[in-house]
C-alpha positions in Angstrom: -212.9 -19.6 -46.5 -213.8 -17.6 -43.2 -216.6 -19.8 -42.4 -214.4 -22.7 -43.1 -212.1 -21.1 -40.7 -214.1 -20.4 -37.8 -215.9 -24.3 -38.2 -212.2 -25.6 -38.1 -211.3 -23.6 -35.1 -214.6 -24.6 -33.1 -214.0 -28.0 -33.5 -210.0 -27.8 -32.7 -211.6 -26.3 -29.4 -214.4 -29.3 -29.2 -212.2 -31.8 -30.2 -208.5 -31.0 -29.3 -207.2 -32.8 -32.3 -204.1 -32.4 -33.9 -205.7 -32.5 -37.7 -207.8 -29.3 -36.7 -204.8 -27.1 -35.4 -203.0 -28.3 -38.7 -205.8 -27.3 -40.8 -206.5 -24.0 -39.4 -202.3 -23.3 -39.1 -201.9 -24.3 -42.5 -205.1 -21.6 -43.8 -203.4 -18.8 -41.8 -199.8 -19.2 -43.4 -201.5 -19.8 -46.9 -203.7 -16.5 -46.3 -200.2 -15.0 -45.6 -199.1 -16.2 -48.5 -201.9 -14.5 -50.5 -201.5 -11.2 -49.1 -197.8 -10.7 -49.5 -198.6 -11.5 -53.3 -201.8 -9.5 -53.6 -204.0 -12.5 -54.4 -207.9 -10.7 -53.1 -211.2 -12.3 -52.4 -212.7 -11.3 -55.4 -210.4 -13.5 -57.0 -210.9 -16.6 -55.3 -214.5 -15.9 -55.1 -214.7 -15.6 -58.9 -212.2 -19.0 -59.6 -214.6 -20.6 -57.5 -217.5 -19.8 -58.5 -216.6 -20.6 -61.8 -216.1 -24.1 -60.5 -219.4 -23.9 -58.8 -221.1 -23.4 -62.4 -218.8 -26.1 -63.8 -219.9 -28.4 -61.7 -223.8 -27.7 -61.1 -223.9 -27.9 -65.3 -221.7 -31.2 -65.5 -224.0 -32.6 -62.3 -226.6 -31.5 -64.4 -225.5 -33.3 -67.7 -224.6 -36.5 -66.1 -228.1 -36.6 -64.2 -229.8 -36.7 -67.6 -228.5 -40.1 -68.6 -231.0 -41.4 -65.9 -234.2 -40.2 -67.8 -232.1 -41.1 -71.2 -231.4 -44.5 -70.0 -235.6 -44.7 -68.3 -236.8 -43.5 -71.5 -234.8 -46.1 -73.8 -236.0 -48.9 -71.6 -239.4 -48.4 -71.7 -239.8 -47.2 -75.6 -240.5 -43.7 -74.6 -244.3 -44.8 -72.6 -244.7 -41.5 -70.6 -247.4 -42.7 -68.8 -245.3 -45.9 -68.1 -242.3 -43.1 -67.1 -244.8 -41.4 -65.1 -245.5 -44.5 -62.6 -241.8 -45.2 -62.0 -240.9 -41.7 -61.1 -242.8 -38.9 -60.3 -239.4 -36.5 -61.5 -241.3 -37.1 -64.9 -243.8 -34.8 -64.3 -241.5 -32.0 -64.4 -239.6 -33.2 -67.2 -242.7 -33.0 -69.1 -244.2 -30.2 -68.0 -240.3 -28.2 -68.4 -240.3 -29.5 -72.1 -244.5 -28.1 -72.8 -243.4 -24.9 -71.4 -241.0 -25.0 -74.4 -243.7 -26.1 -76.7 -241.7 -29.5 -77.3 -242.4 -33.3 -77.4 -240.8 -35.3 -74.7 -238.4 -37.7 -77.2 -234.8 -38.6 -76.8 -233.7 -36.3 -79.3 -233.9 -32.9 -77.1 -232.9 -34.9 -73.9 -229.8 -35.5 -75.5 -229.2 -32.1 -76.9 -230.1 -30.6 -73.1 -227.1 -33.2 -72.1 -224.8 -32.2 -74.4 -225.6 -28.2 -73.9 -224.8 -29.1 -70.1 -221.7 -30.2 -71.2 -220.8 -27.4 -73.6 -221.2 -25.1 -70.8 -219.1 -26.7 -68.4 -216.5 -27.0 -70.8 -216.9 -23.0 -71.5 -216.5 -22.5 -68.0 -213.8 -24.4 -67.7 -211.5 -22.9 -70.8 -212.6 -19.6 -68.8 -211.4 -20.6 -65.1 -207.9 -21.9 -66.8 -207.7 -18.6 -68.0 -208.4 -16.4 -65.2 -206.2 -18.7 -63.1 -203.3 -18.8 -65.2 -203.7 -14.6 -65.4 -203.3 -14.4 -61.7 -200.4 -16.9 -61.5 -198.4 -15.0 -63.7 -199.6 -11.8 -62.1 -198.3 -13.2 -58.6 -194.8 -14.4 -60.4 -194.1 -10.7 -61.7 -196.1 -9.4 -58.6 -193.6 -11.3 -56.3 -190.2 -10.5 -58.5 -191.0 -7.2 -59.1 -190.9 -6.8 -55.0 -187.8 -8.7 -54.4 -186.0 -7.3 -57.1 -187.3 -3.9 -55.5 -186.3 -4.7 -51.9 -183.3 -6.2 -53.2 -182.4 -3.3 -54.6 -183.5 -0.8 -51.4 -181.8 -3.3 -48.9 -178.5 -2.5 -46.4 -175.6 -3.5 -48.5 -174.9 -6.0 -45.7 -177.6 -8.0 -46.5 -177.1 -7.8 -50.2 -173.7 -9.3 -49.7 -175.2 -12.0 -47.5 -177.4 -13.0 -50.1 -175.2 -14.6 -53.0 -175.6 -13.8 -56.4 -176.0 -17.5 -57.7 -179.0 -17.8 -54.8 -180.9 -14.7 -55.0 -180.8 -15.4 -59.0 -181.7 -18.7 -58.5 -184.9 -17.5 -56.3 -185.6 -14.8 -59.1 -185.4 -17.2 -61.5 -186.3 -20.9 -61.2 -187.9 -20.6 -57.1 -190.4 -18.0 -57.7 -192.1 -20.3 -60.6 -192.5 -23.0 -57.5 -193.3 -20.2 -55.4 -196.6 -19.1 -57.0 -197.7 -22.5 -57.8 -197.8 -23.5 -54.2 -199.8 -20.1 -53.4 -202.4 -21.1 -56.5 -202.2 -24.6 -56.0 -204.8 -24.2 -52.5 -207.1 -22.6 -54.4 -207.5 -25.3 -57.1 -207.9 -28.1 -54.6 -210.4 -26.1 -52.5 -212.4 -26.2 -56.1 -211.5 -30.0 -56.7 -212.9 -30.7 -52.7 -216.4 -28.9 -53.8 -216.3 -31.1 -57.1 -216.0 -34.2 -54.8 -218.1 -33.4 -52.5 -221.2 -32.7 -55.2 -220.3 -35.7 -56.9 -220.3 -37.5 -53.3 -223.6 -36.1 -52.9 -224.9 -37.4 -55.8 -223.6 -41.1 -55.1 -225.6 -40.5 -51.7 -228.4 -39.9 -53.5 -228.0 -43.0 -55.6 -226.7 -45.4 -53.3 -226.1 -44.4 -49.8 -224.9 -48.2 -48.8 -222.1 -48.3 -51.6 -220.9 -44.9 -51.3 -220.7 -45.5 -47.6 -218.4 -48.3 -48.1 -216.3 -46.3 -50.8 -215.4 -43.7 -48.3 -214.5 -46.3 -45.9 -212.2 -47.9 -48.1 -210.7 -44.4 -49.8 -210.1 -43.6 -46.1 -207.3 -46.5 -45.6 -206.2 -46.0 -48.6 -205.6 -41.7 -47.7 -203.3 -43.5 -45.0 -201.0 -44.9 -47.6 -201.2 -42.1 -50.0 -200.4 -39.7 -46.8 -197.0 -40.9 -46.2 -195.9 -40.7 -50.1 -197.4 -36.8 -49.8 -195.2 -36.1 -46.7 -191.9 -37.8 -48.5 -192.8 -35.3 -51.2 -192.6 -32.0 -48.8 -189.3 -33.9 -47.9 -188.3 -34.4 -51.4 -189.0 -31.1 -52.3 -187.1 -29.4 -50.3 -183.7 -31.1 -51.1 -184.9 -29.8 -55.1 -184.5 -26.7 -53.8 -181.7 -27.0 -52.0 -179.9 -28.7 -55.4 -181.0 -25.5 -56.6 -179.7 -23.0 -55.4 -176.4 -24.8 -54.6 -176.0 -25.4 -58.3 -176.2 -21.7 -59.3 -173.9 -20.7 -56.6 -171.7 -23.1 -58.1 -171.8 -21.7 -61.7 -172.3 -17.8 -61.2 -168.6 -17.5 -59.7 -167.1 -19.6 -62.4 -168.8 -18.4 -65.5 -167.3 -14.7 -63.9 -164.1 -16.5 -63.6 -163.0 -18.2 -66.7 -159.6 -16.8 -67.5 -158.9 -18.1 -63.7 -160.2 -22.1 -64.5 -158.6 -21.9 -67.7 -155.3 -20.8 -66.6 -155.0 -22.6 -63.6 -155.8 -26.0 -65.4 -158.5 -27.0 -63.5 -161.5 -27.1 -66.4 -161.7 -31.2 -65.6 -161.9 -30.5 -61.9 -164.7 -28.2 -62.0 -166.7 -30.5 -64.8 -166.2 -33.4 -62.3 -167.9 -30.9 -59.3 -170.5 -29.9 -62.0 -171.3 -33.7 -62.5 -171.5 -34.2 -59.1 -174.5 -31.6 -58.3 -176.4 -32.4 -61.5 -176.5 -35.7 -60.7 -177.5 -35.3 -57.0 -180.4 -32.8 -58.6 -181.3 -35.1 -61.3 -182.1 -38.0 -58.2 -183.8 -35.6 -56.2 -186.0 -34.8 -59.1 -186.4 -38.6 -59.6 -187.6 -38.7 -56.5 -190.4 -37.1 -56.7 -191.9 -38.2 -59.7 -191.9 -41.8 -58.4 -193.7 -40.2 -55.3 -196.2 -39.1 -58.1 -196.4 -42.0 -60.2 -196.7 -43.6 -56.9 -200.1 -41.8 -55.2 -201.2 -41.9 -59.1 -201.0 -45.5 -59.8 -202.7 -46.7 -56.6 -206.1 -44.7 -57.4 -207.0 -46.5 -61.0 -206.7 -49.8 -58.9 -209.2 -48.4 -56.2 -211.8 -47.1 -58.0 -212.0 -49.4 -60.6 -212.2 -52.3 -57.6 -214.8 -49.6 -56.2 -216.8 -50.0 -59.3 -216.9 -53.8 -59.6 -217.8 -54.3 -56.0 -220.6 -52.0 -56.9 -222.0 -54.0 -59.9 -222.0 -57.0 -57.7 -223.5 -55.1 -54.8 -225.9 -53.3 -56.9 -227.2 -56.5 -58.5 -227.3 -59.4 -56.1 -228.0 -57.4 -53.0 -229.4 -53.6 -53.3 -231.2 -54.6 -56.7 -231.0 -51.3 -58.3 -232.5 -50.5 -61.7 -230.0 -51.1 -65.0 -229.8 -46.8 -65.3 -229.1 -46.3 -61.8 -226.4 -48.5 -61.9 -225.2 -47.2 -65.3 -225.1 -43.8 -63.8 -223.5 -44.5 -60.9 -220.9 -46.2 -62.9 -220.6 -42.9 -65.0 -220.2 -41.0 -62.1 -217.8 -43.5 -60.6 -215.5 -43.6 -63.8 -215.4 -39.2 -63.9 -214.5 -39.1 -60.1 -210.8 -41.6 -60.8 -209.3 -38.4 -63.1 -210.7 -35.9 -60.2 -208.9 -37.9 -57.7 -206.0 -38.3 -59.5 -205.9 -34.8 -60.0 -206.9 -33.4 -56.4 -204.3 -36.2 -54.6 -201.7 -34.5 -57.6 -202.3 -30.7 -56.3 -201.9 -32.0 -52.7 -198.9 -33.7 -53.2 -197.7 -30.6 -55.9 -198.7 -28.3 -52.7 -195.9 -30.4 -50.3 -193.6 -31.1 -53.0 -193.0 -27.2 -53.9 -193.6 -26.0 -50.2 -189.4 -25.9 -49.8 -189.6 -23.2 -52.5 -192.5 -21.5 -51.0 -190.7 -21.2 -47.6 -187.4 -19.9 -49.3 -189.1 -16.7 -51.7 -191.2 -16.0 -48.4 -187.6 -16.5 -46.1 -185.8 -14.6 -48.5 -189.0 -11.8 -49.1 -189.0 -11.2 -45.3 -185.0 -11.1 -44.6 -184.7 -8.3 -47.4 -187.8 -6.7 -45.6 -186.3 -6.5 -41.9 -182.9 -5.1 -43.7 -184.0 -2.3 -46.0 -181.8 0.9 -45.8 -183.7 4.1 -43.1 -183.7 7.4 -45.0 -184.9 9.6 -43.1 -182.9 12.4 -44.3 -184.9 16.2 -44.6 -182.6 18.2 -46.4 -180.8 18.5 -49.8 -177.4 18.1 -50.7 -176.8 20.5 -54.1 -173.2 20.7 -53.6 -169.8 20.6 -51.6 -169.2 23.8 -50.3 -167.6 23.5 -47.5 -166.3 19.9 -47.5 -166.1 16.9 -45.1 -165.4 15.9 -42.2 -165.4 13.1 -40.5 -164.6 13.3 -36.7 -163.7 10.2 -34.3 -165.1 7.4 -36.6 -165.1 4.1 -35.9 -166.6 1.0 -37.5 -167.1 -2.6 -36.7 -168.7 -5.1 -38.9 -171.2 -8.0 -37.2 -169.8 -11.1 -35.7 -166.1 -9.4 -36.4 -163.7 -9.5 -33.2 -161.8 -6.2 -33.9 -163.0 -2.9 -35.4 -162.3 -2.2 -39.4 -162.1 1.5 -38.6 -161.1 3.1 -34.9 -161.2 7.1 -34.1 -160.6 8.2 -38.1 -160.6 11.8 -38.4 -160.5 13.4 -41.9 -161.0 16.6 -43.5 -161.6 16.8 -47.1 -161.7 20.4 -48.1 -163.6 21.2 -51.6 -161.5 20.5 -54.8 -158.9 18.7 -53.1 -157.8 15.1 -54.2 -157.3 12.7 -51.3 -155.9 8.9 -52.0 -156.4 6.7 -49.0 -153.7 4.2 -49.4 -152.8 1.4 -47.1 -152.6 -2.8 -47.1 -155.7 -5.4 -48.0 -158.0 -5.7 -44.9 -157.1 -2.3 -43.7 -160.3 -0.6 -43.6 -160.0 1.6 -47.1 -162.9 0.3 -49.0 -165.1 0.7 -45.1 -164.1 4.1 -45.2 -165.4 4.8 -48.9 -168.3 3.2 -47.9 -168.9 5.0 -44.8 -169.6 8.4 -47.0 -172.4 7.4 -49.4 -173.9 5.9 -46.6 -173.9 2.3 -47.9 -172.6 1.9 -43.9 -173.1 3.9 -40.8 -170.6 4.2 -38.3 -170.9 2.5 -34.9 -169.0 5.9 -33.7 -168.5 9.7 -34.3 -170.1 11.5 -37.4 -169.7 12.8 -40.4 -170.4 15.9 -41.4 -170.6 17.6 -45.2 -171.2 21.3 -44.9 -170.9 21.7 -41.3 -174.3 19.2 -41.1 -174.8 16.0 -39.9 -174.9 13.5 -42.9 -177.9 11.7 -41.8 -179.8 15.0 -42.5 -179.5 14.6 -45.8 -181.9 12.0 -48.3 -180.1 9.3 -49.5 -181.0 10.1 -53.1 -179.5 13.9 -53.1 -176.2 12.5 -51.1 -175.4 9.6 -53.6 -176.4 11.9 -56.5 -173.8 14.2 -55.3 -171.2 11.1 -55.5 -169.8 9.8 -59.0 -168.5 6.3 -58.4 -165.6 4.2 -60.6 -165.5 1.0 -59.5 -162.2 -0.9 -58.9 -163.5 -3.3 -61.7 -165.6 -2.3 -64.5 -168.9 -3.5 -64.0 -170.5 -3.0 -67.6 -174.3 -4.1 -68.0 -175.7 -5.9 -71.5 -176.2 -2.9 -72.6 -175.5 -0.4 -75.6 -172.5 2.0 -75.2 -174.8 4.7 -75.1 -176.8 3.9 -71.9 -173.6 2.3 -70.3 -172.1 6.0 -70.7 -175.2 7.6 -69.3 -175.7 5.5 -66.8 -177.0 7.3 -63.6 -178.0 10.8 -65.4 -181.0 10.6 -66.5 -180.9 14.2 -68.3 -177.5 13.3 -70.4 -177.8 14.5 -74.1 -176.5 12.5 -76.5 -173.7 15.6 -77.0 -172.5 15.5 -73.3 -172.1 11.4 -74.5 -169.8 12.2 -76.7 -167.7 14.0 -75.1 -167.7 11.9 -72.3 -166.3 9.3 -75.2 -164.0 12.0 -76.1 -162.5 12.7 -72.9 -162.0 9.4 -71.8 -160.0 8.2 -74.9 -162.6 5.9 -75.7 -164.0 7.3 -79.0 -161.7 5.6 -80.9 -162.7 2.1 -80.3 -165.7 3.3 -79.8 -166.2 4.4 -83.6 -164.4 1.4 -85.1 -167.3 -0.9 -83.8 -169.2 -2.5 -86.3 -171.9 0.3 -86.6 -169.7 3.2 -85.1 
């Protein structure tokens, strides 16, 4: 991949041309991509030298059929096979090493053994490369979800629920197939350009023309791949707007049922399934497209050739058999490398949302820089000269607050929606920092303290109850992590809650 960098470079500088800068842009975003999901040399070298082997054995199998083919039409005569191709020598000295009989039994075995390998290659490359794409999924959710978590509650309220869901969820899948995807068709290029090689070898004139003639027809095939990137991105787009549409509403059903509007939101449902369901369309016609005009191409390819081959190169029967053979196994390999190309564009809006959203929570994650530990409240807080203004807002929320909370005392902050209670709670757990004054706990700065001994120091009960899918027990203990199942108890007991508590089905 370096070396294919630094040729790519050279000529962008030799040749100025746009392709070249594409290229070598498009190889620096991708190695990017890699690192943030931990995706290491080793692993491409292995998936690709497993296609190396792969292909060398299957080269190897196919080139067989020549000698089969010789050896058929001229009833097994060495010394006749001799004359017509000096590669005989080798085949018959390779098969006296072995102590064997040059007959068409063993070439065929030796064929099919090629084969078999390839094939056991191949079930082992699926593998490994399926074991790396999951590993870069759960790689790349377990590090949202974690700067998710660690991020400025700013920019967790910026990010809705229904659209950092929706990237956990359904994106990330996209995601790592557009970071795996480059590796595969840097295999499926080395495939095609062996199996070029070996068309060279057997007809330099026809493969010439071939490439000619693929080369218009990349021209057509181009523009179907850039509609895809297009395509793509309005998938992802229909996306995410769809589970921001549903998130609020399944949180909200007493509200639709009640205010009659359960026809109304179907009708808005319809409305963004549908325009998903034509963007999804979309791209499989794209597909079918690039995928129908191959089979046409090659199969043309291939009876141009059998003209070519007999009424002007006059090539042997076998040579022209194999080429065919060859020929016939390149139309599923172009199918399938034209496929990841156009899957690469088609999932790149995906991509370049998980990466967006990966590098906003990155830039936003919450400073604690804190030295010393809060055990307790001893001599209270205060909060001197306070203010508070939220981004892009045209007035402060908060402006010179001073309060002092002395230990055990119980303090209600009442006033009207919108006037600044909620910013002030916020202000003390540090969710927010003030843009003015300080607050102190124990005569010392807040910001001295870490973040983890502060909030420990804080129990929190939220205006609404926020109860997770899960048991009673862990919903009790939730944020102690050295409760016994006593202190739950009478927890339950204190709260009044032990009575419905024990009437559940299993107590």
């Amino acid at each position: 991949i370096i070396t294919a960098k630094i040729i790519i470079i050279n000529m962008s500088y030799i040749y100025k041309t746009n392709i070249a800068n594409k290229v070598v842009n498009k190889i620096r975003t991708w190695r990017n991509r890699i690192n943030v999901v931990k995706i290491s040399r080793f692993n491409i070298f292995i998936i690709l030298l497993l296609t190396f082997i792969g292909t060398i054995t299957e080269l190897m199998g196919l080139s067989l059929f020549l000698p089969i083919f010789q050896f058929l039409r001229l009833d097994g005569d060495i010394n006749a096979l001799i004359d017509e191709s000096s590669l005989w020598n080798y085949v018959v000295s390779g098969f006296q090493y072995f102590g064997l009989e040059v007959s068409i039994g063993p070439l065929l075995i030796l064929s099919f053994l090629m084969f078999t390998v390839k094939q056991v290659v191949g079930y082992a490359k699926t593998l490994y490369e399926q074991s790396i794409n999951l590993k870069t999924i759960r790689t790349m959710r377990d590090s949202l979800f974690d700067k998710y978590l660690h991020a400025d509650i700013m920019s967790q309220e910026k990010n809705t629920v229904g659209s950092f869901i929706n990237t956990l969820v359904v994106e990330i899948n996209r995601f790592a197939r557009g970071v795996m995807m480059p590796i595969s068709l840097l295999g499926h290029i080395f495939i095609l350009f062996w199996y070029t090689l070996a068309l060279f070898l057997l007809s330099w004139e026809m493969t010439t023309i071939s490439i000619i003639i693929s080369i218009i027809t990349a021209k057509i095939v181009s523009y179907w791949i850039r509609q895809s990137k297009i395509v793509g991105r309005g998938i992802t787009r229909c996306n995410t707007e769809l589970a921001n549409f549903l998130t609020p509403r399944i949180n909200s059903l007493r509200v639709i049922k009640l205010s009659g509007t359960i026809n109304s939101e179907i009708r808005k449902f319809k409305v963004l399934t549908k325009k998903q369901r034509d963007y999804f369309y979309e791209a499989s016609v794209l597909m079918a497209k690039n995928k129908s005009i191959i089979e046409p191409v090659v199969v043309g390819l291939s009876l141009l050739f059998i003209y070519l081959s007999h009424t002007v190169f006059g090539m042997q029967v076998e040579m022209i058999g194999l080429y065919l053979i060859i020929i016939l196994r390149l139309l599923p390999l172009l199918k399938t490398t034209i496929g990841l190309y156009q899957g690469i564009e088609s999932v790149e809006g995906s991509v370049e949302s998980v990466i967006s959203k990966y590098n906003e929570l990155s830039k936003h994650q919450e400073i604690d820089d804190g030295t010393k530990e809060l055990l307790d409240i001893l001599d209270g807080i205060e909060i001197n000269n306070v203010g508070f203004k939220y981004p892009d807002a045209d007035y402060n929320a908060l402006s010179s607050i001073d309060i002092s909370i002395k230990p055990g005392e119980m303090l209600s902050v009442v006033g009207p929606s919108g006037s600044g209670k909620s910013t002030l709670i916020d202000l003390i757990p540090r969710l927010i920092h003030p843009v003015s004054g300080e607050i102190k706990i124990n005569s010392v700065v807040m910001e001295d303290f870490t973040l983890e001994s502060l909030r420990n120091a804080i129990s929190y009960l939220p205006q609404n109850p926020q109860i997770f899918s899960r048991t009673i027990k862990e919903h009790i203990s939730y944020g102690s992590t050295n409760a016994t199942l006593n202190d739950i108890y009478e927890a339950a007991t204190l709260s009044g809650a032990d009575h419905f508590i024990r009437n559940l089905k299993d107590g």
